[in-house]
C-alpha positions, 0 to 999 in steps of 0.5 A, spaced: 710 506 395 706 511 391 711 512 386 713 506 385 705 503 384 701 510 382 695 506 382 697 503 389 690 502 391 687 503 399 686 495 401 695 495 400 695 502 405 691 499 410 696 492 410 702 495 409 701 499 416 698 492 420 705 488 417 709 494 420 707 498 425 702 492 427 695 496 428 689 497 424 687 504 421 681 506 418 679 505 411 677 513 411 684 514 414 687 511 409 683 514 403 685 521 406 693 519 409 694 516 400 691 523 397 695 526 399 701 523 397 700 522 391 698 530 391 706 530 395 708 525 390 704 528 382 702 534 384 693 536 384 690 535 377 690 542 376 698 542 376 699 536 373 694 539 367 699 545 366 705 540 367 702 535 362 705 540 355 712 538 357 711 531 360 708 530 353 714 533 350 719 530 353 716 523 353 716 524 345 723 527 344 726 521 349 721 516 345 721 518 336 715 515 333 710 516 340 705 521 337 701 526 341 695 530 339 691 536 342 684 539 342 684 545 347 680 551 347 682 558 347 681 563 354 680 569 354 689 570 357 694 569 351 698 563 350 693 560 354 689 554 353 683 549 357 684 541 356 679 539 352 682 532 349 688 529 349 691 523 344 697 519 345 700 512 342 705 508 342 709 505 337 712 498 339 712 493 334 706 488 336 710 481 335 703 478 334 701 479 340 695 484 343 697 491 342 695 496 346 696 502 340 693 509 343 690 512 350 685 518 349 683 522 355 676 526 353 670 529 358 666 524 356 663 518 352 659 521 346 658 523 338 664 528 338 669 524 343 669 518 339 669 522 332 675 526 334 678 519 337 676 515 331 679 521 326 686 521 331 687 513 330 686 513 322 691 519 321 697 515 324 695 508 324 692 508 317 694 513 314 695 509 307 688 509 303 690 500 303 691 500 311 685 495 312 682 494 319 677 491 323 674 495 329 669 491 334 666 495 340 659 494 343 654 497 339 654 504 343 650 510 339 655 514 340 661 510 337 656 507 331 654 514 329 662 516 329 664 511 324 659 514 319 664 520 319 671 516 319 671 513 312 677 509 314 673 505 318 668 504 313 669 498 307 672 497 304 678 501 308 675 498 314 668 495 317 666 495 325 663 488 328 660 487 334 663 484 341 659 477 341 659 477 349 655 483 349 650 481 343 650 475 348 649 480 354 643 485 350 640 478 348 639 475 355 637 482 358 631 482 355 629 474 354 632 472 360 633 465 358 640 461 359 639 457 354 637 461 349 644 465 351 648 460 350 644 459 343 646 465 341 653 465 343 654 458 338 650 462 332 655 467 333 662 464 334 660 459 328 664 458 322 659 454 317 654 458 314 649 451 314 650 450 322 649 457 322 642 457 320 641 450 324 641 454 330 638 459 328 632 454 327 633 451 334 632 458 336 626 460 333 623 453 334 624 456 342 622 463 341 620 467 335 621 474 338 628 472 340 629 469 334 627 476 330 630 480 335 637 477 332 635 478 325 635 484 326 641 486 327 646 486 321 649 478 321 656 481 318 656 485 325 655 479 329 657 472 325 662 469 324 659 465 318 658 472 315 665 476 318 669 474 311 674 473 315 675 480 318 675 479 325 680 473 325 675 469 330 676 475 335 670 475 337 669 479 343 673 485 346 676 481 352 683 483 349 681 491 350 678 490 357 685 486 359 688 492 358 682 496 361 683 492 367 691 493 367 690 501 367 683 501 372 687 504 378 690 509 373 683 513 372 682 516 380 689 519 379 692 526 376 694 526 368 700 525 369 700 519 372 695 517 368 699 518 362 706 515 366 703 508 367 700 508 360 708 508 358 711 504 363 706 499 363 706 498 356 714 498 355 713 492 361 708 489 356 712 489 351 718 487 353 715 480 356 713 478 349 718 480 345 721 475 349 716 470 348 717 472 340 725 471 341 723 463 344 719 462 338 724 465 332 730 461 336 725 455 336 724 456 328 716 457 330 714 462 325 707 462 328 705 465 336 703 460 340 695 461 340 696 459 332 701 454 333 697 451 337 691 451 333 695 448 327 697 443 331 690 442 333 687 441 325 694 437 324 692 432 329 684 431 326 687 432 318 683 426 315 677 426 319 672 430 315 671 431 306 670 439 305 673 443 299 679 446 299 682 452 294 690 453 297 690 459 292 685 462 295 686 460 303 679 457 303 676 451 305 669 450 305 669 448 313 670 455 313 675 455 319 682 457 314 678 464 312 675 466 318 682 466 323 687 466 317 690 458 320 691 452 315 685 448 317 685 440 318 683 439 311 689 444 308 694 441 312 691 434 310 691 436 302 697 438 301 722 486 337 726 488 339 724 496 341 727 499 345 724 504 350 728 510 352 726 511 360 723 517 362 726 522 367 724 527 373 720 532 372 727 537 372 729 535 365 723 537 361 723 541 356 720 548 357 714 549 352 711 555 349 703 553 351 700 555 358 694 548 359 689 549 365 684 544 367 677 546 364 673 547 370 667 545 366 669 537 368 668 535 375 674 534 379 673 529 385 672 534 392 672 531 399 673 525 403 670 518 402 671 512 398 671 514 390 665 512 387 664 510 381 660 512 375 660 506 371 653 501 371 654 494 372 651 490 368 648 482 366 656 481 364 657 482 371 653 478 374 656 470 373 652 465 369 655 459 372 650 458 378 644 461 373 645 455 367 646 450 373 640 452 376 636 452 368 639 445 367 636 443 374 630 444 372 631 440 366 632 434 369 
């Protein structure tokens, strides 16, 4: 199991073992009997850092295009290096689908991690001084102070938004009220300037100190009526934290296998969409489905409302066709294949002339029981459904 599944996780151990053997083990046995085959299976993190130099270059030779990057540290015994960071991307073609570009491992999050990852995505994902991109994060200081040192994520190369749901979220932490979130989240995700505004207004007329706290941050950064289309009415990193969540059980386990199930999982998801993009193409649909459902959306209500629409410019003045880049109602009204190479056992990998060793300044996990995160749940983790029933109650 563990080698077909490297994150098969401690709940399947304990099922697995009632369906065949039908009796029931603890979850402390079940923790130690899974460490250690995965230890029998990928080896100890130490092993597998001196093993990750040839995995990664076998990866590349089997797979041109994959782009792999180092920052070691010297030691005091020739040819040999400690693991400091390491960088991979894969190269699929993205079909109009969400991709998942490149994976970094680092000690921590912090000013020189995020600068040195920012740095390794610029050189070889923008390495032209036109490459345009948009970068949206929560507003952690140390990926704000970064960018400064990347001009290719400055504008006019680049600029940096913030996660709407996470603006939403700070806001709600320090007011506590469900009704000024829910005002929040409409200002952001408006398109039109004025109706912008008017919320804003119906903000400051509940609360002045919520309402500055909100001019205080860069509209550009957090707005859709002030993006300039950037974003394309991307407004949260939801699509990153899916692919988060795909990969979360790859965290607990050696570089490896970490670093096998970041491949596997993307040739897995990439093969599923450019199915996806092959039924579209043979289906003459030159948009993917999310777009093309939108057009016909517009198509449907073409006629309803009189706005200004400039079709040399890809404008309207409802504002809708600049900030996601789809004809709105009003414009309509006027007028991969890639194959991945798979990857073998570790008997056919290349020899390489660099010794990796794991920095024994970065814990390694020792001893028995659950693994116990280090991540601090947050107001996004707690669901608001029950809290906007509870503030309508009282309303009523």
């Amino acid at each position: 199991m563990v080698r077909q599944d490297p994150a098969y996780d401690i709940k399947f151990v304990q099922q697995n073992v009632k369906d065949r053997f039908g009796f029931e083990i603890s979850y402390h046995k079940a923790c130690q009997s899974l460490k250690a085959a995965r230890e029998q299976v990928y080896g100890t993190w130490e092993s597998s850092v001196k093993k990750l130099p040839r995995f990664m270059a076998f990866l590349q030779k089997l797979n041109p295009g994959t782009v792999v990057e180092w920052l070691n540290l010297d030691t005091d015994r020739p040819g040999v290096q400690m693991l400091h960071y390491v960088f991979w991307a894969f190269r699929p073609y993205a079909n109009q689908q969400v991709l998942p570009l490149a994976f970094a491992l680092v000690d921590e999050e912090s000013l020189a991690s995020w600068r040195w990852f920012l740095q390794m995505l610029a050189k070889h994902l923008l390495p032209n001084d036109d490459d345009r991109v948009c970068l949206i994060s929560d507003r952690h200081s140390g990926l704000i102070s970064a960018i400064n040192y990347v001009p290719a994520f400055k504008f006019p190369r680049g600029v940096h938004r913030f996660c709407l749901r996470h603006v939403c979220s700070n806001f709600n932490k320090k007011f506590n009220n469900i009704r000024l979130k829910d005002l929040c989240w409409r200002a952001g995700a408006e398109v039109n300037a004025r109706k912008f505004e008017r919320i804003m207004t119906e903000i400051r007329e509940l609360n002045e100190e919520a309402y500055n706290w909100l001019e205080m941050i860069d509209k550009t950064q957090w707005t859709l009526s002030h993006d300039s289309g950037w974003r394309t009415g991307i407004l949260t990193t939801n699509m990153s934290e899916c692919v988060n969540g795909v990969l979360k059980g790859a965290r607990r386990l050696p570089i490896v296998a970490i670093v096998q199930i970041t491949f596997h999982r993307s040739v897995r998801y990439f093969l599923e969409r450019t199915t996806r993009c092959h039924r579209m193409l043979n289906a003459n649909q030159e948009w993917a489905d999310f777009a093309f459902r939108i057009f016909e959306a517009r198509q449907a209500e073409a006629g309803s409302h009189t706005y200004v629409v400039k079709l040399k410019h890809k404008t309207c003045s409802c504002g809708k066709w600049g900030t996601h880049g789809i004809p709105c109602s009003h414009a309509i009204q006027k007028d991969i294949s890639r194959r991945f190479e798979p990857l073998y056992g570790e008997e056919y990998w290349d020899p390489v002339d660099i010794e990796l060793v794991h920095n024994p300044a970065v814990r390694v996990r020792r001893g028995p029981g659950r693994y116990v995160s280090t991540r601090i749940p947050n107001e996004m983790d707690r669901p608001q459904a029950r809290a906007r029933q509870q503030y309508q109650s009282r309303q009523v």
